[in-house]
C-alpha positions as CSV (number, residue, x, y, z in Angstrom):
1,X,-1.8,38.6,-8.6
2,X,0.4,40.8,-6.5
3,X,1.4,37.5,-4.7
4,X,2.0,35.4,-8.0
5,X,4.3,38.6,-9.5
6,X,6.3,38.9,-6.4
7,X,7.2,35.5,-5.8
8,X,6.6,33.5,-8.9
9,X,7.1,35.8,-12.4
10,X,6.7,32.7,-14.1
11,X,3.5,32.3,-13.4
12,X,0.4,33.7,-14.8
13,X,-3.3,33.6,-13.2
14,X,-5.1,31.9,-16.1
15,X,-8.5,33.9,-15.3
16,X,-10.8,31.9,-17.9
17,X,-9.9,29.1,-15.3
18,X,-10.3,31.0,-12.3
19,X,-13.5,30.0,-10.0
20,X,-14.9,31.8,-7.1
21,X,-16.8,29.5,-4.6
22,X,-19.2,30.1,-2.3
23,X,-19.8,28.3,1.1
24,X,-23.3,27.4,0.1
25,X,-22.7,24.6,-2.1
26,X,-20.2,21.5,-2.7
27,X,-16.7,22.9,-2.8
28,X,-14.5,19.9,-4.0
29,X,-10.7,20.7,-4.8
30,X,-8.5,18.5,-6.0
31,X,-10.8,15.4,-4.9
32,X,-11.3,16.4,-1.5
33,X,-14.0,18.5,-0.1
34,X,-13.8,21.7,2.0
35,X,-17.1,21.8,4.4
36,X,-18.4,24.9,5.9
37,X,-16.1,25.7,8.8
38,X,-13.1,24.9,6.2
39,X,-12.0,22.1,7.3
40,X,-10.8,19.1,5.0
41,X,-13.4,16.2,4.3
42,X,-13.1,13.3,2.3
43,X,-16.7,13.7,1.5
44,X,-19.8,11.6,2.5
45,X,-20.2,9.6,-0.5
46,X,-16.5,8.4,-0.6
47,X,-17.1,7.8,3.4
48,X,-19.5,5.2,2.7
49,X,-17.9,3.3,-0.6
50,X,-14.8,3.2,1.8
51,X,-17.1,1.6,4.7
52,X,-18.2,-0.6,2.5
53,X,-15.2,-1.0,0.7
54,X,-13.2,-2.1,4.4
55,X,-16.1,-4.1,6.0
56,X,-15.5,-6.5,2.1
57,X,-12.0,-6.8,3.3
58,X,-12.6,-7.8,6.5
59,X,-14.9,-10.3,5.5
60,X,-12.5,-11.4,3.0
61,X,-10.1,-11.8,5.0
62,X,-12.1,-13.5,7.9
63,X,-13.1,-16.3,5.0
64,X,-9.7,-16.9,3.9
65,X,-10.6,-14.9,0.3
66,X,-8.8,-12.9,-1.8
67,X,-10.2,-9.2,-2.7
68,X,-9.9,-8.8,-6.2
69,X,-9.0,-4.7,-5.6
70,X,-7.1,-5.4,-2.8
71,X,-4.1,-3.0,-3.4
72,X,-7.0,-0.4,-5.0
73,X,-8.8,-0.7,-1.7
74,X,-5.9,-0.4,0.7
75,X,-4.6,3.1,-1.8
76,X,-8.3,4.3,-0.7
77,X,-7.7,3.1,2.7
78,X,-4.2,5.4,3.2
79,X,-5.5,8.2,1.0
80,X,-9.0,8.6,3.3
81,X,-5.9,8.3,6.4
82,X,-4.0,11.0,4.6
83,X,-7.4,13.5,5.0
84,X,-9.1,12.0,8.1
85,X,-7.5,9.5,10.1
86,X,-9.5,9.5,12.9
87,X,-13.0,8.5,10.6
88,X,-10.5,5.7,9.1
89,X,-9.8,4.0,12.7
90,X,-13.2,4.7,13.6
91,X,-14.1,2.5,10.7
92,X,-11.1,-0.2,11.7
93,X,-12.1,0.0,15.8
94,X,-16.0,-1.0,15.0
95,X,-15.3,-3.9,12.7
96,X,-12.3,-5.3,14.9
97,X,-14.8,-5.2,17.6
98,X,-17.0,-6.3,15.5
99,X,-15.3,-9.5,14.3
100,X,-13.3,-10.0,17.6
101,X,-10.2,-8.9,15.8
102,X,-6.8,-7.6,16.9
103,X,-5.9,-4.3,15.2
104,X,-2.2,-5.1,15.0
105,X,-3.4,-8.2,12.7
106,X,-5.7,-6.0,10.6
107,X,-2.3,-3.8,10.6
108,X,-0.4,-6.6,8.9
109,X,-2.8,-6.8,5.6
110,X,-1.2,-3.5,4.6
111,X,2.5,-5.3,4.4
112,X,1.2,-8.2,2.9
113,X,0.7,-9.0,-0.7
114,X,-2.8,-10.2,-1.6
């Protein structure tokens, strides 16, 4: 409070809203989760639909198909970059070697319209 009263008198701690978290379960804030060593995650479950999500694209794109959410995926895509880039070229290295892709193509979706 001493903090919010010093630097912001506008602003008021609403305390009914106020949560105290432990390290000993899920601690999600504002979408993203904080692990145990407080680090920022994008969280295993989101990990996967975005695995999923990029190896659909790929094989879309290897087919000559369009991706219905294709501009939804690629938002997922540059938010997941945003938290944890190195996971997200992780995920891009093993299905351009994979596929036999360059990256600098798989770079070009992301300027193109679908």
């Amino acid at each position: 409070e001493y903090i919010f009263k010093t630097y912001s008198p506008n602003l008021k701690i609403n305390h009914e809203k106020t949560q105290y978290l432990t390290t000993n379960g899920k601690c999600y804030v504002t979408g993203v989760k904080i692990n145990n060593e407080k680090r920022v995650s994008y969280g295993h479950e989101k990990k996967e639909k975005l695995k999923r999500d990029i190896f659909h694209l790929f094989m879309a794109k290897i087919n000559g198909e369009n991706v219905e959410n294709y501009r939804q995926v690629l938002g997922h895509v540059s938010y997941a970059m945003s938290i944890e880039p190195l996971h997200v070229k992780q995920i891009f290295k093993k299905y351009c070697d994979k596929f036999g892709i360059d990256v600098k193509y798989v770079y070009k979706w992301f300027e193109e319209e679908n």
